[in-house]
Short mmCIF file of the C-alpha atoms (twelve columns), coordinates in Angstrom:
data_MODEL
# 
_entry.id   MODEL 
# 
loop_
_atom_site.group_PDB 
_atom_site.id 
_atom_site.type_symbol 
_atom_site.label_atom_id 
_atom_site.label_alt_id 
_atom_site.label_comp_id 
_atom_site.label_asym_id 
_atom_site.label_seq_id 
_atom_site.Cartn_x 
_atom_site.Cartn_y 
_atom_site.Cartn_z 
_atom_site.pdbx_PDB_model_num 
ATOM 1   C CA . UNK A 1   4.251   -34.583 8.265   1 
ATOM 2   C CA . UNK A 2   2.283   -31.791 8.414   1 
ATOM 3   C CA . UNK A 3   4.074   -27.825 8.895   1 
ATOM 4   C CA . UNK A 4   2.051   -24.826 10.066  1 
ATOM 5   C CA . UNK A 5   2.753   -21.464 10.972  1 
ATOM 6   C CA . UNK A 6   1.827   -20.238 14.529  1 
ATOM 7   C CA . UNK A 7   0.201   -16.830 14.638  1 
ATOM 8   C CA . UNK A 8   1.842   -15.616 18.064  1 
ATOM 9   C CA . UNK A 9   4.320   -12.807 17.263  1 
ATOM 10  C CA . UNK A 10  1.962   -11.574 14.261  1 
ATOM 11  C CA . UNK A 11  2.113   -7.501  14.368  1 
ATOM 12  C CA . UNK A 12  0.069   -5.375  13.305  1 
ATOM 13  C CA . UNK A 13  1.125   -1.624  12.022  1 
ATOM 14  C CA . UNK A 14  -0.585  1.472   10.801  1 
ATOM 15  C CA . UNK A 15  0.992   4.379   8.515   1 
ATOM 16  C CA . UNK A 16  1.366   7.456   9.936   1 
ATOM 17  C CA . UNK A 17  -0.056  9.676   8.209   1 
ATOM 18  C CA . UNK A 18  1.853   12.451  9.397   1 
ATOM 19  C CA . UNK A 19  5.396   10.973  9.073   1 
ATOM 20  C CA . UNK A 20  4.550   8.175   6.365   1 
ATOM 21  C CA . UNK A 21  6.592   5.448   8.540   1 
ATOM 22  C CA . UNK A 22  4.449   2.436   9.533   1 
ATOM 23  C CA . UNK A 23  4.479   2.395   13.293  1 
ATOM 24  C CA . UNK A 24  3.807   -0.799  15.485  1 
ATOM 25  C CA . UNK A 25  0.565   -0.990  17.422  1 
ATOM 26  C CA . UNK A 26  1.187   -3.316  20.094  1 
ATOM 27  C CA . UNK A 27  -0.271  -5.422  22.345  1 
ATOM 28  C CA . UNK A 28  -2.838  -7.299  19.852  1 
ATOM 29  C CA . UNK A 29  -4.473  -10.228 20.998  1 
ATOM 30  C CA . UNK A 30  -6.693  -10.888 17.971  1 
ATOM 31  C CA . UNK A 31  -5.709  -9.900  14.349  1 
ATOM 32  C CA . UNK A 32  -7.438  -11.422 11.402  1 
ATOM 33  C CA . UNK A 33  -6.064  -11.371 7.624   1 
ATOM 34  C CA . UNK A 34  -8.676  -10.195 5.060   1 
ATOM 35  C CA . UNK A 35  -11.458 -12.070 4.347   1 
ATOM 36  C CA . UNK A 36  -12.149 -11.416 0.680   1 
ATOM 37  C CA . UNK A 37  -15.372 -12.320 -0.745  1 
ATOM 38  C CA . UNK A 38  -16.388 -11.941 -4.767  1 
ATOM 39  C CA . UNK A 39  -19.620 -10.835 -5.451  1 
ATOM 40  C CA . UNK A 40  -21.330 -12.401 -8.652  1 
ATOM 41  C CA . UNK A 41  -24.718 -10.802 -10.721 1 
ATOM 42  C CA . UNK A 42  -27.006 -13.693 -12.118 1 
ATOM 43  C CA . UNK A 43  -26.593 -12.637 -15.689 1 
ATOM 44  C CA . UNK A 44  -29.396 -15.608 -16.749 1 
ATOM 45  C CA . UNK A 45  -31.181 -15.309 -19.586 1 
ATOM 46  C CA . UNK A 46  -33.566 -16.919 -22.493 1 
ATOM 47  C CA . UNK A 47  -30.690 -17.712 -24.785 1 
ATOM 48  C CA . UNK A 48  -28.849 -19.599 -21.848 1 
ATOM 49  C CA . UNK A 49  -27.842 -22.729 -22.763 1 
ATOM 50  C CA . UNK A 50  -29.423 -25.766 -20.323 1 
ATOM 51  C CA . UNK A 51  -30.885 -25.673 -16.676 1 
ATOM 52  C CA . UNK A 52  -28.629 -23.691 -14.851 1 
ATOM 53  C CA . UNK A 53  -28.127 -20.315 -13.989 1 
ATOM 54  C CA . UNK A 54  -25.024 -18.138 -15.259 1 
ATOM 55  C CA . UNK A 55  -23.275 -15.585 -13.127 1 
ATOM 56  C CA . UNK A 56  -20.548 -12.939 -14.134 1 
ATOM 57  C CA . UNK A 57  -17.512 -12.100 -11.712 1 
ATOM 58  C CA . UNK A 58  -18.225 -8.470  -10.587 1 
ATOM 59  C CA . UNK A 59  -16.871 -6.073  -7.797  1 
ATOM 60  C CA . UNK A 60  -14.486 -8.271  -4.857  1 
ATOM 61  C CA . UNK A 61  -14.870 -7.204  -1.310  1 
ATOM 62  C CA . UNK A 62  -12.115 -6.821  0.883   1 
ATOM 63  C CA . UNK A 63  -14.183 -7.336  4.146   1 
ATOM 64  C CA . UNK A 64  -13.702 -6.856  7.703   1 
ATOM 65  C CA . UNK A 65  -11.013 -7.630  10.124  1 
ATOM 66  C CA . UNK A 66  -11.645 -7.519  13.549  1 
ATOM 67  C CA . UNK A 67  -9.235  -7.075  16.350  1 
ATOM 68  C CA . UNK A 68  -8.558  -6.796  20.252  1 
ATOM 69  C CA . UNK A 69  -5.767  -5.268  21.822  1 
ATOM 70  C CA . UNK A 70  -4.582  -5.079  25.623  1 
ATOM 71  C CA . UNK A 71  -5.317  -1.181  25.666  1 
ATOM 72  C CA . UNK A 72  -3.335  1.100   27.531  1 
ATOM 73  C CA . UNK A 73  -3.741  4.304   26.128  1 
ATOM 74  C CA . UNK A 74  -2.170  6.166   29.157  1 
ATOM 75  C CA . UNK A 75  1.656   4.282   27.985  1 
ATOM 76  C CA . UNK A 76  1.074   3.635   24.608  1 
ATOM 77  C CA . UNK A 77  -0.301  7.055   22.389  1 
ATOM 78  C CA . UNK A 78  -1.182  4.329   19.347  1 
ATOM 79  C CA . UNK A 79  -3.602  3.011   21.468  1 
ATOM 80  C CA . UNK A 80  -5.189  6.395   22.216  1 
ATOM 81  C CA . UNK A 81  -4.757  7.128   18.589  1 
ATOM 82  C CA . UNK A 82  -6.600  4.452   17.230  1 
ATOM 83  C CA . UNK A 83  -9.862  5.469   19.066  1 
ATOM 84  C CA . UNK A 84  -9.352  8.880   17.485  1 
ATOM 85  C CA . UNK A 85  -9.056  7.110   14.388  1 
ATOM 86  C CA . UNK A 86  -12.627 5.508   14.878  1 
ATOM 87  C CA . UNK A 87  -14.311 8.563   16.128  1 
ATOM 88  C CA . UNK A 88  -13.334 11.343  13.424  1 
ATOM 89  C CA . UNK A 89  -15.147 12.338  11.276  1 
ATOM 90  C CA . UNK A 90  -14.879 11.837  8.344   1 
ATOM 91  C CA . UNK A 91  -13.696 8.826   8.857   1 
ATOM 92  C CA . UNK A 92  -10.096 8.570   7.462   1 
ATOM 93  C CA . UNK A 93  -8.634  5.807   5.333   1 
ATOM 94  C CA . UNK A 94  -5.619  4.558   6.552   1 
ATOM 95  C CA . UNK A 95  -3.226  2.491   5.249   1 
ATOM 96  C CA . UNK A 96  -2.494  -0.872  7.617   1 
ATOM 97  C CA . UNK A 97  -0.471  -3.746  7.957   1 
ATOM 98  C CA . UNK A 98  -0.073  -7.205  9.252   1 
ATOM 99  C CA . UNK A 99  3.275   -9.222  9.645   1 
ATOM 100 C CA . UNK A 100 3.050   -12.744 10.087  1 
ATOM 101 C CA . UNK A 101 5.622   -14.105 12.537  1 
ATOM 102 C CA . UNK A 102 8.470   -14.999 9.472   1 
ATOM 103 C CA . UNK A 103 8.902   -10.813 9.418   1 
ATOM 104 C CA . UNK A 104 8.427   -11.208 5.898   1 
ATOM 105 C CA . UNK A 105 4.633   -12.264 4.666   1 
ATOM 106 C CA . UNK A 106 1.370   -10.693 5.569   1 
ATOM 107 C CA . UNK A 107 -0.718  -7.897  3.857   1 
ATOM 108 C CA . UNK A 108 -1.245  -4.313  3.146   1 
ATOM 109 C CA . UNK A 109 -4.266  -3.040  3.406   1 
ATOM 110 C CA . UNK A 110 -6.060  0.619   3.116   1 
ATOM 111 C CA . UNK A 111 -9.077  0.478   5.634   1 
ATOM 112 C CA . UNK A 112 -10.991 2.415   8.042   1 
ATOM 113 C CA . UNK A 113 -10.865 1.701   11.618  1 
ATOM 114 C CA . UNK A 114 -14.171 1.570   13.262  1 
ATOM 115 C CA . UNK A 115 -16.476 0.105   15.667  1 
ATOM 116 C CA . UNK A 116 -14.331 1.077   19.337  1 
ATOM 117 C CA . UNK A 117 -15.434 -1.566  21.519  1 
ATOM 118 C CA . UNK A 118 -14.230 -1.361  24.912  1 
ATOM 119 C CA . UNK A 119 -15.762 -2.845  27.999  1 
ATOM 120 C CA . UNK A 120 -15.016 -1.604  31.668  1 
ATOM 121 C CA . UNK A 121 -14.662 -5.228  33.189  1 
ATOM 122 C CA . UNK A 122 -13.622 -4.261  36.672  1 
ATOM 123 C CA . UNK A 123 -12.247 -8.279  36.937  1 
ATOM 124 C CA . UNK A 124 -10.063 -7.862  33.882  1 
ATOM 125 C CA . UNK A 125 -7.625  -5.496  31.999  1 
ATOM 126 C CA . UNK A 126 -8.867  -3.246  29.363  1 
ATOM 127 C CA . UNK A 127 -9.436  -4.401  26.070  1 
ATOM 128 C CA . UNK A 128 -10.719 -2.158  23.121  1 
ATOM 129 C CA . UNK A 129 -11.843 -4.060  20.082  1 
ATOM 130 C CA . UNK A 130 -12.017 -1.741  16.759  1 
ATOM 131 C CA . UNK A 131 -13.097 -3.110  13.039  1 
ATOM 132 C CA . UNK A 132 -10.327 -2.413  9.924   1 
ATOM 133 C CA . UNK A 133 -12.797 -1.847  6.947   1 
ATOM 134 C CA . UNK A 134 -10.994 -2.635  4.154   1 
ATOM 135 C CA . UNK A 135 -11.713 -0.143  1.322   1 
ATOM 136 C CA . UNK A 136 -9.601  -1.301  -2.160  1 
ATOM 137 C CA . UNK A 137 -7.178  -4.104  -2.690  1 
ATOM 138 C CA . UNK A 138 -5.866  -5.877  0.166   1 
ATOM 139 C CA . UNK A 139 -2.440  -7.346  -0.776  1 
ATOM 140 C CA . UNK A 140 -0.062  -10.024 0.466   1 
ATOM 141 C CA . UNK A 141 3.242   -8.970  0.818   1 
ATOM 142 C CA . UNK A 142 6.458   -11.350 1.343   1 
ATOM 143 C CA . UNK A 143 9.375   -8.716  1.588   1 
ATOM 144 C CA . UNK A 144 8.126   -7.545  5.761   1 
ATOM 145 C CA . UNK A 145 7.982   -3.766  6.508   1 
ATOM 146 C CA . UNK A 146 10.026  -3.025  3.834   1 
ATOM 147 C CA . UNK A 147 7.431   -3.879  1.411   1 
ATOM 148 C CA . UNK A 148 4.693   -1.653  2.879   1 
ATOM 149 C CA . UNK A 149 3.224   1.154   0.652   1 
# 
């Protein structure tokens, strides 16, 4: 039989940088983990051996996460945070994390929030989407909150 892991009840939470305690930002309705992609040179050459090309491993990427929250930035000051966040300038590096619904596993990432996206649907409630850059090592983590940097 097969076992999976539901992602309702994953949280995401962002260091303050003032305090240095990881605070909740609630309300998510779309969190992604990182999506990290290796980047390769073609180091071909004469003196390679048969028909096929030869790469070294060079820099990783830590990509892009996107994510959507129910925003209320009127009851919850994250919310109205995080669009500061993607507005300054310059843009700060923060330091982020996602808890899977165990408590315990998930990631730390540094990243830079950016890209506000938030449409005025009179027919719905307000979302804002933003984008976490990731900028260095993403890393999983399996001791929960506790275990953030």
């Amino acid at each position: 039989m097969s076992t999976y892991i539901l992602a309702k009840g994953s949280k995401l939470y962002r260091k303050n940088p003032t305090t240095n305690i990881y605070e909740e930002v609630p309300q998510c309705t779309i969190l992604n983990a990182p999506a990290i992609r290796q980047d390769f040179d073609e180091i071909t050459n004469h003196s390679s051996a048969g028909g096929f090309k030869e790469y070294a491993a060079t820099l990783r990427d830590g990509g892009e996460l996107a994510l959507e929250l129910l925003w209320d930035l009127i009851n919850i000051p994250i919310h109205a945070t995080m669009y500061d966040d993607s507005v300054a300038e310059p843009l700060p590096v923060r330091l982020w994390g996602i808890i899977l619904p165990n408590g315990l596993n998930g990631w730390a990432l540094p990243a830079f929030n950016t890209s506000p996206n938030i449409p005025l649907d009179f027919t719905k409630a307000i979302r804002a989407g933003f984008t976490l850059r990731v900028s260095g090592n993403p890393t999983r983590i399996t001791g929960g909150t506790a275990s953030l940097p």
